[in-house]
N, C-alpha and C positions, 0 to 999 in steps of 0.2 A: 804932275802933268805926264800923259800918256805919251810914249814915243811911235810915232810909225816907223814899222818892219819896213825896213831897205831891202829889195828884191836881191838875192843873191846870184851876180853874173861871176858864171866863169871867168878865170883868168886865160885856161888854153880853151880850143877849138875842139881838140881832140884827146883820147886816153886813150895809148897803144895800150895791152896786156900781150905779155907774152906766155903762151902754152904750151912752147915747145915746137910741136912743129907746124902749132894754127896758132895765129895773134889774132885777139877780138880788138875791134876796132871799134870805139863808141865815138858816135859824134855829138858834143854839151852843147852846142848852140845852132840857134835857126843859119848862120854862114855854114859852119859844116854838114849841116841834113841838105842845107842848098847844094853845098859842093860833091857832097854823093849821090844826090840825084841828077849831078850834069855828068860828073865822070867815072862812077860805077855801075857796070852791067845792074838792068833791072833783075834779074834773078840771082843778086847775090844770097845767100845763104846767110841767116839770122840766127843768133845764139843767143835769145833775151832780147835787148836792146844793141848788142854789140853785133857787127858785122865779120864775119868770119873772113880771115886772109893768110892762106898757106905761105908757109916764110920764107921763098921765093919770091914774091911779089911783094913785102911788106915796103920792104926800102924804097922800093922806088913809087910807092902809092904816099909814103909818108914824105920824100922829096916833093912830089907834086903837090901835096898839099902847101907845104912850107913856100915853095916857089909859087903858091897862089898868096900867099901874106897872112897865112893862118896857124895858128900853134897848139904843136902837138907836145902832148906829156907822155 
């Protein structure tokens, strides 16, 4: 007997990468694409799928996530 494929959901929201002195910021699920399109400038800057974030602002972009009930890796 065949089994059906269980869709695979993320466990966090988000995946920081750190590059030094730009973190890409990927959002895995429809809450976090939600949460970037309410609280990030429309002209952020796109590196593939990830969102570029000078590391000056990471900490406190990845607080506000956290403080929405979302999780970040």
């Amino acid at each position: 007997m065949a089994r059906k494929a269980t869709p695979v959901v993320p466990a966090v929201d988000f995946e920081v990468q750190n590059h030094g002195s730009v973190f890409l910021l990927f959002p895995l699920t429809n809450s976090a694409s939600a949460w970037v399109e309410e609280h990030l400038p429309e002209d952020v800057l796109l590196f593939g799928r990830g969102i570029c974030v000078e590391h000056r602002y990471i900490a406190e972009i990845v607080a506000g996530i956290q403080r929405d009930g979302l999780a970040v890796r």
